[in-house]
C-alpha positions in Angstrom: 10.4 -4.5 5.8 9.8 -6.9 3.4 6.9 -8.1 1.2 4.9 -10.3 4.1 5.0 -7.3 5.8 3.8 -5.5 3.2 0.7 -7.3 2.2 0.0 -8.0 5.7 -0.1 -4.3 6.1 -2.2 -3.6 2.9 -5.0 -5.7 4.0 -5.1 -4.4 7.4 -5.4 -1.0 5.3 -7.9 -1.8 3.1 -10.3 -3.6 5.9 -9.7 -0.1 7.2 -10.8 2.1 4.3 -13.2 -0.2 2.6 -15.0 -1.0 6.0 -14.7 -4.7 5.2 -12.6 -8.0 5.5 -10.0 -7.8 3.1 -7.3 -11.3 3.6 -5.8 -13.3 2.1 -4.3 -11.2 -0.7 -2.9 -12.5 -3.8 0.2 -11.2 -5.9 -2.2 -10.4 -8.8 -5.4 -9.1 -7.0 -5.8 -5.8 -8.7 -6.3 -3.2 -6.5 -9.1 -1.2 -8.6 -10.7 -3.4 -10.8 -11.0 -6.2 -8.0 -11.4 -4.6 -5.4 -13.2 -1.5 -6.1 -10.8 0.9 -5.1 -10.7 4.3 -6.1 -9.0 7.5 -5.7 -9.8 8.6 -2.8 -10.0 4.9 -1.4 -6.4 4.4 -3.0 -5.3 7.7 -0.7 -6.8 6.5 2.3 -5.0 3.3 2.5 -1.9 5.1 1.3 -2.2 7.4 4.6 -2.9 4.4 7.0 0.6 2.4 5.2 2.7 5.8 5.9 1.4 5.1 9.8 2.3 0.9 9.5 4.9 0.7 7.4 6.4 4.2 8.1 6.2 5.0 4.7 7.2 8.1 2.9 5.3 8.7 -0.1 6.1 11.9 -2.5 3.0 12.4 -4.3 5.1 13.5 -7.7 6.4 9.9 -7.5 2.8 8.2 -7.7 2.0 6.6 -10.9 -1.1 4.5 -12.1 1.0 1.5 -13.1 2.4 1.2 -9.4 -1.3 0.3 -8.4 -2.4 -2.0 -10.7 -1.8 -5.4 -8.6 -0.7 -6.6 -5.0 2.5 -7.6 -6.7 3.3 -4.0 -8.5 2.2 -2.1 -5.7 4.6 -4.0 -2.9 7.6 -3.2 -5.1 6.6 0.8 -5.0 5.9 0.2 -1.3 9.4 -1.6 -0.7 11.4 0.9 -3.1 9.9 3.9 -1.3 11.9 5.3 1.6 10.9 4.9 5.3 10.7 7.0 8.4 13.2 4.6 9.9 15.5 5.3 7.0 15.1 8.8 7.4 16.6 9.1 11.0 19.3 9.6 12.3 21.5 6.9 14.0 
């Protein structure tokens, strides 16, 4: 996974949960303030990226800052572990 794959992923996420369009996503598009997400919106997408990407998210490990932009929140996504990861070869 990388971070095409990420963004690619979060906009197909967000079109999901915010019931609209969402492309074209820039590095320093915040996630809250620009797009309008909130808490619940913010777990939504978080629960359709654990299907795409195959994320594993530990709730304990979410923090504000993580969110703020494109940019921040594709490093959390990339630094978090994967379902792939997680199995056995």
């Amino acid at each position: 996974m990388n971070r095409s794959d990420v963004t690619t992923a979060l906009e197909t996420a967000l079109s999901s949960v915010l019931d609209r369009p969402v492309t074209e996503l820039r590095g320093g598009t915040r996630l809250f303030d620009d797009l309008h997400l909130d808490s619940t919106t913010m777990l939504e997408m978080l629960m359709e990226l654990e299907d795409s990407l195959g994320l594993e998210v530990d709730p304990e490990e979410l923090d504000a800052d993580d969110f703020e932009t494109v940019d921040t929140f594709t490093d959390f996504a990339l630094a978090q572990p994967s379902a792939e990861h997680g199995k056995a070869a």
